[in-house]
C-alpha positions as CSV (number, residue, x, y, z in Angstrom):
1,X,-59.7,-8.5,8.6
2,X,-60.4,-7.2,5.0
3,X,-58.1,-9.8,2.6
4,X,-55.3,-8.1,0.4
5,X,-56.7,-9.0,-3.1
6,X,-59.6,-6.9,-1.7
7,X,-58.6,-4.1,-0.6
8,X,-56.1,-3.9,-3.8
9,X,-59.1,-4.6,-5.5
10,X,-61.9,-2.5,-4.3
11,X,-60.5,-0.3,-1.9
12,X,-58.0,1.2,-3.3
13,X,-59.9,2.4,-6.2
14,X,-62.8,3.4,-4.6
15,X,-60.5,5.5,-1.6
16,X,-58.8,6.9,-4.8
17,X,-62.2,8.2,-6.9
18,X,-63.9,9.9,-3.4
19,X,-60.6,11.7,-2.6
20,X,-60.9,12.7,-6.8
21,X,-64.4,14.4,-6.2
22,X,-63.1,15.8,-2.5
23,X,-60.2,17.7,-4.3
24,X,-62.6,18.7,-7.4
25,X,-65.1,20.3,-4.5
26,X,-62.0,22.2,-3.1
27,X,-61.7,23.3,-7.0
28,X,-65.5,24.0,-7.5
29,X,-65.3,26.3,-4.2
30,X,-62.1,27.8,-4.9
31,X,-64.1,29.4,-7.8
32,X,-67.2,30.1,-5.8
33,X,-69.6,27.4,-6.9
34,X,-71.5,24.9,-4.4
35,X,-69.6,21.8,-4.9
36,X,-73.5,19.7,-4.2
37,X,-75.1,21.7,-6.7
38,X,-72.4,20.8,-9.5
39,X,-72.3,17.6,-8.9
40,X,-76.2,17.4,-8.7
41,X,-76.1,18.8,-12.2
42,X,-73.3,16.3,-13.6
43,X,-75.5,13.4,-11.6
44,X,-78.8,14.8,-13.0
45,X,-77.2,15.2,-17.0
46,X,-75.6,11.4,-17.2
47,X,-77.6,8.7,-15.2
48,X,-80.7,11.1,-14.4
49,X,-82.4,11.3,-17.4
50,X,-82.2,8.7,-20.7
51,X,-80.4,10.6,-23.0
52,X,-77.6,11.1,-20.8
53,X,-77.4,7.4,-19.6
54,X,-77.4,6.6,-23.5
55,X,-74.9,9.1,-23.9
56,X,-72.7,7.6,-21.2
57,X,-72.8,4.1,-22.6
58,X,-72.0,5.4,-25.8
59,X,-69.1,7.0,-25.3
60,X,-68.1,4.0,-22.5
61,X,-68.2,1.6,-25.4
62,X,-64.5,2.6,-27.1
63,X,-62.9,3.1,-23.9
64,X,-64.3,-0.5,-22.6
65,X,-61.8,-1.7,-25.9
66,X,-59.3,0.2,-25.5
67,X,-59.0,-0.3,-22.1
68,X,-59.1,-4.2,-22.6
69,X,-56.3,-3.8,-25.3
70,X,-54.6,-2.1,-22.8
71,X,-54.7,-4.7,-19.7
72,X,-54.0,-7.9,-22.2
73,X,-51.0,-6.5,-23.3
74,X,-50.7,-5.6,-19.2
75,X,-51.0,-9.4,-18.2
76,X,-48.0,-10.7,-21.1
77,X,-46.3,-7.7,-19.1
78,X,-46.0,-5.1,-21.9
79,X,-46.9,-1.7,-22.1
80,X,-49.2,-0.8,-25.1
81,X,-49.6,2.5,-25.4
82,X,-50.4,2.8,-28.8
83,X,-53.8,2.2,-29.1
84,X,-54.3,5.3,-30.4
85,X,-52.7,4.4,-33.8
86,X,-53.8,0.9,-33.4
87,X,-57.6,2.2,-33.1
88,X,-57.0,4.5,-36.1
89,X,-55.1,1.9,-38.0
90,X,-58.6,-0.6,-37.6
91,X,-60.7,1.7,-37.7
92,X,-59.6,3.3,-41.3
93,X,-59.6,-0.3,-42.6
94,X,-63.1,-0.4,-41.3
95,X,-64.7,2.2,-42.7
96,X,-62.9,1.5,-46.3
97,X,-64.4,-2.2,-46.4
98,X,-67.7,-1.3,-45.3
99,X,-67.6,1.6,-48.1
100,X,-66.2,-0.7,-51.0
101,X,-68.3,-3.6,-50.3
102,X,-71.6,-2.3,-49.4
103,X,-70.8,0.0,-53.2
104,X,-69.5,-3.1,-55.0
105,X,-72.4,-5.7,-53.6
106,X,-75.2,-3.7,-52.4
107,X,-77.5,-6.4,-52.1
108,X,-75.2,-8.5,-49.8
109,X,-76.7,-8.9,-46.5
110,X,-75.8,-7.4,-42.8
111,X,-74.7,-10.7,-41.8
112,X,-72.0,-10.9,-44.0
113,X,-71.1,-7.2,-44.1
114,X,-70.5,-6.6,-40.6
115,X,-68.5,-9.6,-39.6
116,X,-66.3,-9.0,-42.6
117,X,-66.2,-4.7,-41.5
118,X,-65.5,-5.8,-37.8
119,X,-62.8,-8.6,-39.1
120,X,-61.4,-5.5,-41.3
121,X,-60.9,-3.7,-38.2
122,X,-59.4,-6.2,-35.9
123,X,-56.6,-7.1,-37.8
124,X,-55.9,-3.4,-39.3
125,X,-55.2,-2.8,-35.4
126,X,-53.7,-6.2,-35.2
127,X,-51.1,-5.7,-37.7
128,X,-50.4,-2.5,-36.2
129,X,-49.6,-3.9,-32.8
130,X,-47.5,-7.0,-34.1
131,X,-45.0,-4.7,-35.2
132,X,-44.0,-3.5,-31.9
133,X,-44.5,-6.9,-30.6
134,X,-42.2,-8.5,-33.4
135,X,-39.4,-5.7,-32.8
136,X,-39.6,-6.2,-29.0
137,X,-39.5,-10.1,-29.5
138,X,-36.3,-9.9,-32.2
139,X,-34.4,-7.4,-31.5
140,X,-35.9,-6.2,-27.6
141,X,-36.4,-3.0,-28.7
142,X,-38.9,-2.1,-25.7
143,X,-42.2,-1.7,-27.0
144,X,-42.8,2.2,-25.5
145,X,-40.9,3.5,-27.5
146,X,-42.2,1.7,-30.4
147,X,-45.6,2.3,-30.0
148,X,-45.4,5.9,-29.3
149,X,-43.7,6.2,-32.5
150,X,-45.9,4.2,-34.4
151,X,-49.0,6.4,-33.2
152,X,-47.1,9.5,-35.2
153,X,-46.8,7.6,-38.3
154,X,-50.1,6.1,-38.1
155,X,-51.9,9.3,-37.7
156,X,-49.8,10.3,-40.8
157,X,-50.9,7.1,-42.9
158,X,-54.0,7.5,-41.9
159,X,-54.2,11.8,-42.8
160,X,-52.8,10.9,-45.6
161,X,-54.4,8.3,-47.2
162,X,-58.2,10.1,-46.5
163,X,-57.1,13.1,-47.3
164,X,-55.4,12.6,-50.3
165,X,-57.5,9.0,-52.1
166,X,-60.9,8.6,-50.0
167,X,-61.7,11.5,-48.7
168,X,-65.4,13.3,-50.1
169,X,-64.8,16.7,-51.5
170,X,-64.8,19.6,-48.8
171,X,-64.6,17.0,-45.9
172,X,-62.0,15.1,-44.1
173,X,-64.0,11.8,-44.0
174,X,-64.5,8.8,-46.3
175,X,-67.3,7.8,-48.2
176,X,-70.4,6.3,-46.2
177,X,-71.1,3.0,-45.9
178,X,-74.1,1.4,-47.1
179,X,-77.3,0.3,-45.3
180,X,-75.6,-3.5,-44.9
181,X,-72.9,-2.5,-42.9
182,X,-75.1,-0.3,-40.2
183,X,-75.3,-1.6,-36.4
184,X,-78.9,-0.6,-35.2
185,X,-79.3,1.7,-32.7
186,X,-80.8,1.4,-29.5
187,X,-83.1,3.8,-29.8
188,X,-84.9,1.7,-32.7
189,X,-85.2,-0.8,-30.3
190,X,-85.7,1.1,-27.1
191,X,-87.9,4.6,-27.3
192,X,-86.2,5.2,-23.6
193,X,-82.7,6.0,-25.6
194,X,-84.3,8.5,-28.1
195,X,-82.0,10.6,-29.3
196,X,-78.8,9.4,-27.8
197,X,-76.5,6.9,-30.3
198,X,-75.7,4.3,-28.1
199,X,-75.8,1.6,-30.8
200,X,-75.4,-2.6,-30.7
201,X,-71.5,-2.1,-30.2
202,X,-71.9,-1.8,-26.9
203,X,-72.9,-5.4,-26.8
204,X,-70.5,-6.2,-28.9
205,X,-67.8,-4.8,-26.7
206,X,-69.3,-6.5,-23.9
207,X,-69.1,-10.0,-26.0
208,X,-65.8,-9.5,-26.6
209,X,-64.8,-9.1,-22.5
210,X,-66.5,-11.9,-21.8
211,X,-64.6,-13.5,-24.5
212,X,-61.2,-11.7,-23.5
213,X,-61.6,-12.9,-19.7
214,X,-62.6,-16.6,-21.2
215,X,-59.1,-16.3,-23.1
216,X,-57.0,-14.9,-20.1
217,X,-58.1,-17.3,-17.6
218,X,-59.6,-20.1,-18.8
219,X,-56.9,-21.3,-22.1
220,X,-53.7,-22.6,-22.5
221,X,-52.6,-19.1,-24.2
222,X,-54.1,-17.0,-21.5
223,X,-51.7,-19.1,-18.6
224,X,-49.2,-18.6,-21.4
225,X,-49.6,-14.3,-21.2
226,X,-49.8,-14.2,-17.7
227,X,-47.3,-16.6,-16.8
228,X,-44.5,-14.2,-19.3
229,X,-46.2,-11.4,-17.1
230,X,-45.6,-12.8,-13.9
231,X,-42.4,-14.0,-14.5
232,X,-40.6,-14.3,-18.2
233,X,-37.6,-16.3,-16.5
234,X,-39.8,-18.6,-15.2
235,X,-42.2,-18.9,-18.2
236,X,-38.9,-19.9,-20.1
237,X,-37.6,-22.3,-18.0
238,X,-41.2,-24.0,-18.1
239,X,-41.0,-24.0,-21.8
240,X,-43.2,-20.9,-23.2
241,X,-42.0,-20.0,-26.4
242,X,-41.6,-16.0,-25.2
243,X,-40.6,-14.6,-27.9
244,X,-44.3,-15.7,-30.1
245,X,-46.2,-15.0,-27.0
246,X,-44.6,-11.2,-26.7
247,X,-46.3,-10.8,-30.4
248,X,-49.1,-12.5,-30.5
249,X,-50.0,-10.7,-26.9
250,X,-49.1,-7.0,-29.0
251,X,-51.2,-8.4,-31.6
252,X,-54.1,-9.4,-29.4
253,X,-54.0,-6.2,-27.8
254,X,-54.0,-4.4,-31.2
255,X,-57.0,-6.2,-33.0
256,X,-59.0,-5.0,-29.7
257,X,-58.3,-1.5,-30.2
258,X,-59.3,-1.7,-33.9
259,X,-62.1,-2.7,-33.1
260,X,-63.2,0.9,-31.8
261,X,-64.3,2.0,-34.7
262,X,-67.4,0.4,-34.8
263,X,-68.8,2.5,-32.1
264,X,-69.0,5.4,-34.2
265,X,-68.5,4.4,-37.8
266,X,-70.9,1.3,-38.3
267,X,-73.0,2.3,-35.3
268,X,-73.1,6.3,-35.4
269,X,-71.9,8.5,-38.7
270,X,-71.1,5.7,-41.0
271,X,-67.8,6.6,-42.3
272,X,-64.6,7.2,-41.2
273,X,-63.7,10.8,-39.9
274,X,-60.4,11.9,-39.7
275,X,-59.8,12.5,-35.3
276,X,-62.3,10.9,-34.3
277,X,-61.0,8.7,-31.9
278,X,-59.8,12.0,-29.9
279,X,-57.8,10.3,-27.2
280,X,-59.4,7.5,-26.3
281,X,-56.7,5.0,-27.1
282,X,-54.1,6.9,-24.3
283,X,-57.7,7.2,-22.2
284,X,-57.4,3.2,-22.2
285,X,-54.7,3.2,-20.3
286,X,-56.4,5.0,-17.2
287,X,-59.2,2.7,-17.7
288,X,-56.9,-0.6,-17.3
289,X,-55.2,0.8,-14.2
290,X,-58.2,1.6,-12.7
291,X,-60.1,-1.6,-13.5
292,X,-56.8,-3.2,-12.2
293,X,-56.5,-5.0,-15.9
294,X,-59.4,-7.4,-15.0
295,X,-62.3,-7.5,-17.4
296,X,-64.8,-6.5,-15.1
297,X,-62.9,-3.8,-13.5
298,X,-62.5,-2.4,-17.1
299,X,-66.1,-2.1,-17.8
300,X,-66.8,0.0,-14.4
301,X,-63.9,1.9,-15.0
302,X,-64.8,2.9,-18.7
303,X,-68.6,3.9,-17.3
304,X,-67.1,5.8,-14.6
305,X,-65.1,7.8,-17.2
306,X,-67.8,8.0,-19.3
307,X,-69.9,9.4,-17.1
308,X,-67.0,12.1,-16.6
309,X,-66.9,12.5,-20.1
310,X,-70.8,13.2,-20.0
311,X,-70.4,15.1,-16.9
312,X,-68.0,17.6,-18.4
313,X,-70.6,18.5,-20.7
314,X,-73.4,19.2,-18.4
315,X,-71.4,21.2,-16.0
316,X,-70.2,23.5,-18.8
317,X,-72.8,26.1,-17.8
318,X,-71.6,26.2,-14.5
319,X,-67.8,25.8,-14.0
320,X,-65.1,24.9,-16.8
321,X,-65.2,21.6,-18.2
322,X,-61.0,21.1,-17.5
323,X,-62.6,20.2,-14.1
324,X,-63.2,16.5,-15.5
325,X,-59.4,16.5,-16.8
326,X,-58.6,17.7,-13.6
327,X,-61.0,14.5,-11.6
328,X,-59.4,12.2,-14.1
329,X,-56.1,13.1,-13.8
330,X,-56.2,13.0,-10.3
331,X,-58.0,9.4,-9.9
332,X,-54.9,8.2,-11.7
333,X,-52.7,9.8,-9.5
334,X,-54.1,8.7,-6.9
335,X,-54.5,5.0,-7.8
336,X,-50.9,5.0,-8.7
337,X,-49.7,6.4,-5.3
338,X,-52.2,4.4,-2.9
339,X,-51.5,1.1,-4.9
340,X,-47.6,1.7,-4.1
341,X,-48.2,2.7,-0.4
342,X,-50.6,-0.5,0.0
343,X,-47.5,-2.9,-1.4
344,X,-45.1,-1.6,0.3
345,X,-46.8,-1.5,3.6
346,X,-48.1,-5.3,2.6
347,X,-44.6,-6.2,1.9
348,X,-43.5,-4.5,5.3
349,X,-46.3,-6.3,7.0
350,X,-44.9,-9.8,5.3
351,X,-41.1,-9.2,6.4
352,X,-42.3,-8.6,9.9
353,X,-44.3,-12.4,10.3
């Protein structure tokens, strides 16, 4: 008999991305296209040649973070949604510290650049998610509403500030940074990813799941987050301080998303581009309900949308690219309807023994 934990697990999200590609082959005929030979051609532009697996991985690489922000503040029971602002926030602090320091020491070395870049960004996002945390834990404003309004201002701190101090003339991005404060490229390294700009944050990200899962699971503060999220009453009564785990978890979770920037300003175009993130902070919320908010599940979730991502591009010849939205939109659906049949018909299953 196939155990609960697996089939909540595996099951349900596998059940959940074949009925996705069914309903986008109803789509694909519905407009008269062979449903095998589209998705030969989205196979054959993302894992079938090296470019396009390079071009998956880099553009799985922010939604890996932002998917992790995403499930920690899950497991402390919160829902972050604004890793958009948060990623925006870090990433703008980012770029402006690899800029002024690479311009005010330029013969500092990479070894202290980056760290000091990447520290830059985790605590502009960090900041920007202990403020929802901190209102949530002192005055229980719930933190939806707060993040959602802090991605508007964000965006407008963050317009504002490029477009009006650091912006160069006749763009919308910030100075580049200098040589220092580059993360190589895999295709430096590896002639097989020529061309694509998968870059070392990939690794990076990677680090910091392994890291993130270390924290959740195997610390004193990680039984702390999951016990509020399993049961704040309890938590209390056991003597969890609440309150400095809600912030510290909205913290946490914002320091991960400002991390995204180094994906495509230390690894890709070296400055800080107003819009760039283009979604990928609300995208982190599919990616942690697919990957069921475990760190693992994150990363196969965030290639899987990468791959989409890719995919859309590929198919564009052939049929619209919306039909990605429309897979995408409809894996979530799913996953949110087949995880609620599965618990209730568990919990039917339980009241019967």
């Amino acid at each position: 008999m196939i155990s609960r934990k697996y089939t909540e697990v595996v099951v349900v999200p596998l059940t959940a991305i074949s009925l996705a590609f069914l309903a986008g082959a109803l789509f694909i005929l519905a407009i008269g296209k062979n449903p095998i030979d589209v998705y030969g051609v989205m196979l054959q532009g993302t894992l079938g040649t090296s470019y396009g697996i390079g071009q998956v991985l880099f553009k799985s690489t922010p939604l890996i973070l932002t998917g992790l922000s995403v499930a920690l503040a899950f497991h402390a029971g919160l829902f972050n949604i604004g890793a958009e602002g948060q990623l925006n926030m870090g990433a703008l602090a980012m770029g402006l510290m690899g800029w002024w320091i690479t311009a005010t020491w330029p013969s500092l070395s990479w070894i202290i650049v980056i760290p000091l870049c990447l520290i830059a960004g985790f605590m502009g996002g960090a900041v920007w998610g202990f403020i929802p945390g901190w209102l949530k834990a002192r005055f229980g404003v719930h933190e939806v509403i707060n993040t959602i309004m802090l991605n508007f201002i964000s965006l407008g701190i963050v317009n504002y500030l490029v477009m009006e101090h650091f912006h160069i003339p006749e763009t919308i991005h910030t100075p580049e940074i200098g040589p220092a404060a580059h993360i190589p490229r895999f295709d430096a390294l590896i002639p097989l990813f020529s061309g694509s700009p998968v870059n070392a944050s990939l690794l990076i990200a990677l680090g910091i799941i392994v890291l993130s899962g270390y924290l959740l699971f195997r610390t004193r503060l990680g039984y702390e987050i999951r016990a509020l999220g399993f049961n704040p009453p309890a938590a209390e009564y056991a003597g969890i301080n609440i309150n400095r785990i809600t912030w510290v978890s909205m913290a946490l979770s914002g320091g991960i998303a400002g991390m995204v920037g180094m994906n495509f300003i230390l690894g890709y175009k070296y400055y800080f581009e107003d819009g760039f993130a283009g979604g990928v902070g609300f995208m982190g919320i599919a990616v942690a309900l697919l990957g069921k908010n475990h760190p693992i599940g994150i990363v196969l979730a965030a290639l899987l949308f990468g791959i989409l991502s890719q995919g859309g591009l590929a198919i564009n010849t052939q049929v619209p690219k919306d039909l990605v939205e429309i897979l995408e939109a409809i894996i979530i659906l799913l996953m949110v309807i087949m995880t609620e049949i599965f618990r209730r018909r568990f919990s039917h299953q339980k009241q019967i023994k």
